[in-house]
C-alpha positions, 0 to 999 in steps of 0.5 A, spaced: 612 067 259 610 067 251 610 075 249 604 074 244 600 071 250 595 078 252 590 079 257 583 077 254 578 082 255 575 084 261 571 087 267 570 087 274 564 085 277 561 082 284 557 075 283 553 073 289 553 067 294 553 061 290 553 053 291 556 048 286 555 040 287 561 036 285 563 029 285 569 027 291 574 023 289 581 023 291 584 020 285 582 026 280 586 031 283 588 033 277 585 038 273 586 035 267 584 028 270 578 032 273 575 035 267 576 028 263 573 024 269 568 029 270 566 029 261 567 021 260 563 019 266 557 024 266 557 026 272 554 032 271 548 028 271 549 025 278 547 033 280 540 034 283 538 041 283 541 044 277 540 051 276 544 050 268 544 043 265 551 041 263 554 049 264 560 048 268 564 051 274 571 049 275 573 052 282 579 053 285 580 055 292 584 054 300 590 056 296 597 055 300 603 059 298 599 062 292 606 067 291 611 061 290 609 057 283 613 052 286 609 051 293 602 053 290 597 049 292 590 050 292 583 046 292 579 045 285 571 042 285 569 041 278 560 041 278 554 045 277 551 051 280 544 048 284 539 051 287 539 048 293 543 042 297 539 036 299 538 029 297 545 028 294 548 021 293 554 018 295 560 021 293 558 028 292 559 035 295 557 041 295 563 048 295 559 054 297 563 060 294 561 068 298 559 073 295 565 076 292 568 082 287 571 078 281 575 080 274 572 076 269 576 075 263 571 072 256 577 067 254 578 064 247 576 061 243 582 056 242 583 049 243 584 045 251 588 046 254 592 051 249 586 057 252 586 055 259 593 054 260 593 062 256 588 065 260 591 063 266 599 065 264 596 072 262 595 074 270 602 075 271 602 081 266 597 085 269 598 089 275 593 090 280 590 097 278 588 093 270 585 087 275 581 092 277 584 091 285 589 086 288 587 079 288 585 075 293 586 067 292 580 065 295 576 064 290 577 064 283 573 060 278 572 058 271 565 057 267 564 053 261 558 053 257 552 048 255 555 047 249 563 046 251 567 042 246 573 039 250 577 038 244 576 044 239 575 051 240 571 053 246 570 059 250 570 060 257 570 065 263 575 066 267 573 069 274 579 071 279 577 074 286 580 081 287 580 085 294 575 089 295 
């Protein structure tokens, strides 16, 4: 752990129910291929029912072992918040996440992946009564605005799903 990384300011907060369409595909498991496939191919655009044109959910969740960083895996959907789930095209899913208590962090700005990866490390240093509760590891998201740039200095939220 980089003793100068610290914990971006945060606050705790319940975020109701809601519903993401994303592109399946089994080949971009990767976070960093999924952001990449996702930006260069527009498959934003794909998506019906936008609620926030190119505003960008990255979705972690069904972790597994989420205590052992050898063991740890969990499901990631990278898409867009709709208003509702119909008339999608081959290839698209839809992850709904519950209403849920969250920490959001306000993350950067930095340069990808330096500020994810930042953001991400310093959640080991906060104990539960700093996150505002014990995590949970069921849902924990990411957002990025309309305006994200990929490879200069963005800023983001990062949501962890706390016990209530």
């Amino acid at each position: 752990m980089n003793p100068q990384i610290q914990a971006p300011k945060r606050k705790v907060v319940e975020q109701p129910s809601f519903t993401i369409v994303e592109e399946l595909d089994p080949n971009t498991g990767q976070i960093r291929k999924a952001h990449e496939d996702y930006f260069s191919q527009q498959i934003h655009d794909k998506i019906p029912h936008r609620l926030h044109p190119k505003r960008t959910y990255c979705i972690y969740y069904e972790y597994q072992s989420p205590n052992d960083q050898n063991e740890n895996r969990y499901k990631i959907v990278l898409g867009e918040m709709v208003s509702e789930v119909n008339d999608l095209s081959e290839g698209l899913v839809a992850v709904t996440v519950p209403a849920h208590r969250f920490c959001c962090f306000d993350c950067g700005p930095g340069p990808i992946p330096k500020v994810v990866i930042d953001a991400w490390s310093s959640l080991s240093t906060l104990s539960p009564e700093e996150l505002g509760g014990v995590r949970s590891y069921d849902f924990d998201f990411e957002v990025y605005p309309e305006d994200i740039n990929l490879k200069e200095n963005i800023k983001f939220e990062l949501f962890i799903g706390i016990q209530k």
